[in-house]
Structure formats: C-alpha cells, structure tokens
N, C-alpha and C positions, 0 to 999 in steps of 0.2 A: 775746497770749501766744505767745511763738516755741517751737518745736519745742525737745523736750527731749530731750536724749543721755543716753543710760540708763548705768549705770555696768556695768563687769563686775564676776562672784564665780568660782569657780573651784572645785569642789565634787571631791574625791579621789572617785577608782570604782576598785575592784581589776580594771576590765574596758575602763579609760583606759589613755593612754599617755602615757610620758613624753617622746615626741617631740612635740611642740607646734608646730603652723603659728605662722611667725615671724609672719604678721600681727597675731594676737595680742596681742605685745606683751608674753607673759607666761615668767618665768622656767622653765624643767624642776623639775618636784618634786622636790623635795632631796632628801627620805632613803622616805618611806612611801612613801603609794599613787601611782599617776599620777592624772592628770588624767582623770576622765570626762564632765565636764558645764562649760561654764562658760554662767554665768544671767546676764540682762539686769536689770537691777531699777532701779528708783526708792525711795531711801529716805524720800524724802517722800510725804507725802498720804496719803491713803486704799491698800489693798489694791485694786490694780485687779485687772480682770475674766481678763486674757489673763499668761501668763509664757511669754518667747523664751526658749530654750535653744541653745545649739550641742552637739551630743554628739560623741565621738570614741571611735572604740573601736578596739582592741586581741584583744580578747576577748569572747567568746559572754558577752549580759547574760543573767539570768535568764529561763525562761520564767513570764510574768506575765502580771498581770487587773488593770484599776482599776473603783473599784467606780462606777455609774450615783448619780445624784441621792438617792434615794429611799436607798439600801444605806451611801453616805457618810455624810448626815446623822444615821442610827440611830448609827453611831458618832461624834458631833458635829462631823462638817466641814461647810464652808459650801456644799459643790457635789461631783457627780462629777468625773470628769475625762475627757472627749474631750482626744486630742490628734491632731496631723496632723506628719507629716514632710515635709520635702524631702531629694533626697540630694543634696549638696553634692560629693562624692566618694566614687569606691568602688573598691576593688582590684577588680582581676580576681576574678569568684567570690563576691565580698562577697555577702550574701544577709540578707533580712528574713522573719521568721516571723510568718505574719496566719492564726491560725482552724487547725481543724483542715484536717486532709486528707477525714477520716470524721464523722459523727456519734455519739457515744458519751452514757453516762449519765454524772448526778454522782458515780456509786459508780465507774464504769471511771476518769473522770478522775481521782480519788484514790488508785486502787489504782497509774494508771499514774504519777503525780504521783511517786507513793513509792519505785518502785522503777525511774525509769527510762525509760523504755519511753514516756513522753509526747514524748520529744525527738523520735522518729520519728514521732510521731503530728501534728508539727507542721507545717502546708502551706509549705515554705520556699520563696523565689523567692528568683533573681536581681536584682539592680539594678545601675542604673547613674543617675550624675551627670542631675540634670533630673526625675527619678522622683519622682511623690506619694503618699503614703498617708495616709488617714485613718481612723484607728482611735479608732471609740467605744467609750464606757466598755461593759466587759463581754467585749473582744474577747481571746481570747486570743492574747499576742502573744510576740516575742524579737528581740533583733538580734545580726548577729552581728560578728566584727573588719572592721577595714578600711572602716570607712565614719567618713564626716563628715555629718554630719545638722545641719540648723534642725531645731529642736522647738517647734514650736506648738501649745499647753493651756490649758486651765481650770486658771486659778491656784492650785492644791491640792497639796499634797504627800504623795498616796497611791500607796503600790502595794502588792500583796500576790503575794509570789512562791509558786509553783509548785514549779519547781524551781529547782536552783541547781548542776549538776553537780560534787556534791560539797563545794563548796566551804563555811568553816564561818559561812553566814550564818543569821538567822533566816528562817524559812519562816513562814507563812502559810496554811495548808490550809485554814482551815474558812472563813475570811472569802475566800481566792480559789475556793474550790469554791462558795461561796453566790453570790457576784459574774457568774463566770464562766460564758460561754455558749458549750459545748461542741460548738461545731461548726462545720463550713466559712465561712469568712468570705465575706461577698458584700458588695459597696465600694456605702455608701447613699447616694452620690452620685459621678455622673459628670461630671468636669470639660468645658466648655464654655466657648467663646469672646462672650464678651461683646458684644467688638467687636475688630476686628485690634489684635493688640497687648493685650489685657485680655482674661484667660482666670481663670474662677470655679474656682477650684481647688476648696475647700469650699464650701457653704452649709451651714449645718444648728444648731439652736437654739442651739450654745453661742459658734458665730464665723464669720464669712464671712473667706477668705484669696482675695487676687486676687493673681497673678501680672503684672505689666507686663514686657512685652520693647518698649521702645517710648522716640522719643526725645519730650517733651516740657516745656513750662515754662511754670507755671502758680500755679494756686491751687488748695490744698490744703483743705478744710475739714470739720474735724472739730465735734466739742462733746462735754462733760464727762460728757455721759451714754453718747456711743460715738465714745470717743476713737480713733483710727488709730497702731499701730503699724507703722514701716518699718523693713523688714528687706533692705536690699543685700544680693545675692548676688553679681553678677557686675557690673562698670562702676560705676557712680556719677552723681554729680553736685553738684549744691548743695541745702539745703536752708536756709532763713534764711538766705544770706549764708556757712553753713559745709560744710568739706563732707560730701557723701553716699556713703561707701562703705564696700565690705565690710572687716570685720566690725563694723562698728558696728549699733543698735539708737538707733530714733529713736520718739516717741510724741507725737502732735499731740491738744492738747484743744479747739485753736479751727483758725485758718486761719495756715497756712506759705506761702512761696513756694517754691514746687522747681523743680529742675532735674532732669531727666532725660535724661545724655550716650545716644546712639546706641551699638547696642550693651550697652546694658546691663539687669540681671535684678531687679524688685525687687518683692518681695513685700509687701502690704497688710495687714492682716490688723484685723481689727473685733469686739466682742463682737453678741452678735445673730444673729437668720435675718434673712434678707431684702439684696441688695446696694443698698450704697447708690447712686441714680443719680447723684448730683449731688456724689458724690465731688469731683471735678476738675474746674476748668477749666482749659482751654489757653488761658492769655491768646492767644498767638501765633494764636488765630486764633477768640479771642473777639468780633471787629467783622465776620467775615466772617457777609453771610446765607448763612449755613447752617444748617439745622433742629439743634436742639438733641441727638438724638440722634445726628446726623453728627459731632459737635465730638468722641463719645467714638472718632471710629473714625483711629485712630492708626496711623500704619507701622510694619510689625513690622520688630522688630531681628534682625541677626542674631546666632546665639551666639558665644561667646568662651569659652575657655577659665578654667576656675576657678583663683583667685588664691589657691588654698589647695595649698604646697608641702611 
C-alpha cells in the first residue's frame, strides 16, 4: 500500500483570517467567517486514531479545557483529547496561554470565568516559529492572533469554552470547570534527541511526534494498527514516487519509500506511548556494518526559512 495524501477541509472560526497562505491553494472566504482551521482527513476507512490540523489566527481563541478519557466518554465520546502544537509562524508578540499563573479553586475559576478576570489569570508566553507545546486533556489553555500552528490530537471533536471575550458564542461552565485543572501548567514531557537529526517532541499514551531536520532515503514502515502520519513543515522530498512538501499531510499503513531533501523539517507523528525504533531505514546506508542503532544517527539539517507567506 503506498502512502496516502490526505485531502483538505477548511473549517470558518470568527478568530481566522481571511488572508490565506497561497500555498494552500485555497480561495479567501467570500462573504462570512475567515478561515480558522483547515483539517487533514481521509474519507475512507475507519475513524483513525490522530487528526492534523493547521490553525491560523487572527484573533485571541477562547480561553478553554478539553475534557481527559474518563470525563469525554460520560458524555459519549470515544477519547479525551491531548493535543500538541508546533509554531509554524508567529508575529512579533504572538503569545500562547498554557495553565494558570496561580493556583486557584473550581468556585474562583468560575467566579473568574464569568466576569473576566481569568484572562489575566492566564500564564501567557511568547513564541516563535520552531516552538512545541503539548497540552493534555484538562489543561487550561488560549491562543492568541498572529500565529500559524500544526495541530496534532486525539481525533475528537471536544472543547468546552471558558471564556470568550464577549463575543456571542456558547460557553460551557459546568462541563469546562469539571474538566479543567486549575493551575500552573508544568510540560509532562521534555523533548529529547533520539539521535542527530530525530528529536521525541511527545511521548505520552495518546501519540508519540518525532521531529526530523535530517536528509535521508529510505524505508518507511508503518502497519494498520499504528499507522505514521507525515506532516512537512519546512523543505520536502519524495514519498512513493510523489512529492513531499509543505503543506501537505501524508498517512503510511504499511511501508513507503521516502526521501528526505537536506535542509528540511518533517514531523512524524504515531498513535501510542513508546517510540517506534525501527521506524526507518536508510537504505543509503543499510549494507554498511554499522550497529543498528548507529544507522538512526543522521546529519542534522540546517533550518530554512518557513514557506508560509
């Protein structure tokens, strides 16, 4: 089975924009909302485990909670939602909200939820282009304009808002105050280099995400129980014969052949804890005696400039 290219969709958010990175490929919203999300999907087969997002904003999203395993299913979804981001691009100033600042009760978070007052309560940071975060279900979070984000999750479509500065959406109190864990964020895992060139962005029971800055050509192999999606970010290559670059979205159930040009950024990303070792082979230097863990240790690339204008 060869490597499958996922289709786009293109999801209106009043906190999108209706300027649109031409790589895309996708027309300006005509009359309503802009653009705030466009999804990666497969309309065939079964509901898989992982859904790529690219997000774009414009405007401060909601401050929000998704709910854990255990809080989704009470209301009949199939999974919480972990998700992870990458920043792809960020204005000067662009900022992400993870956790609070303080620790507070569920009766302050609501009191502050209602009238305001949470917005300041939120630990915001700066970012910039290259930056990871991973936020597990429960974590109280927000983004704000001027950023380009991959969105990598637990294929669910929950969220329960907070607040919403004003604006007239539905809110969510009881289900994101019951979800929601009201206090300082601390990151449950810290990214680590595998081997040069292959850095464990995530691990953690719902997906492992590897980063490659690295050039090689090889053997890809996946299988139907934890199939491999690839997500270019920066450079490309070949994958099957087609090519591999950004923004596309690629999803392997067996074995591909890839290319990976020098210079370039591409994310992995798997359902599961545990990273796979046997991910890859580099043909290019599969006849060499070299011990089998040497074969993962790759030249790193260096960065390039993001192709998102």
């Amino acid at each position: 089975m060869t490597a499958n290219r996922l289709s786009t969709r293109s999801i209106e958010k009043v906190w999108g924009r209706s300027d649109l990175p031409r790589a895309f490929g996708l027309a300006a919203p005509a009359a309503q909302q802009p653009v705030g999300e466009i999804w990666f999907e497969d309309s065939k087969g079964p509901r898989p485990d992982l859904l790529v997002k690219y997000l774009l904003t414009s405007e401060k999203l909601s401050i929000q909670v998704h709910p854990d395993a255990a809080a989704a299913r009470a209301y009949g979804y199939p999974s919480g939602k972990d998700e992870a981001w990458l920043v792809v691009a960020a204005e000067p100033g662009a900022r992400i909200g993870l956790g609070l600042r303080a620790p507070i009760s569920k009766a302050e978070l609501r009191a502050a939820a209602l009238d305001g007052r949470i917005e300041a309560m939120i630990d915001w940071r700066e970012v910039s282009a290259g930056d990871v975060f991973f936020s597990p279900a429960g974590t109280i979070h927000a983004l704000g304009p001027g950023l380009t984000l991959v969105e990598i999750q637990q294929n669910v479509d929950v969220t329960y808002r907070l607040y919403d500065y004003g604006r007239p959406r539905e809110l969510h109190l009881d289900e994101a105050i019951a979800a929601a864990i009201p206090e300082p964020y601390v990151a449950p895992f810290e990214p680590y280099a595998y081997a040069p060139g292959r850095e464990i962005l995530v691990d953690s029971p719902a997906f492992v995400i590897e980063r490659w800055t690295i050039g090689a050509g090889g053997r890809l192999a996946a299988g139907p129980e934890r199939p491999v999606w690839l997500i270019p970010v920066r450079g490309g290559g070949l994958i099957d014969g087609q090519p591999l670059e950004a923004p596309t979205v690629w999803v392997v159930e067996d074995q591909s052949r890839i290319r990976i040009d020098e210079g370039s950024e591409v994310l992995f990303a798997y359902p599961g804890q545990g990273v796979c070792d046997a991910l890859f082979v580099d043909t290019r230097i599969a006849d060499a005696p070299i011990p089998g863990h040497e074969r993962r240790h790759f030249v790193p690339a260096r960065r390039i400039d993001p192709i998102f204008r």
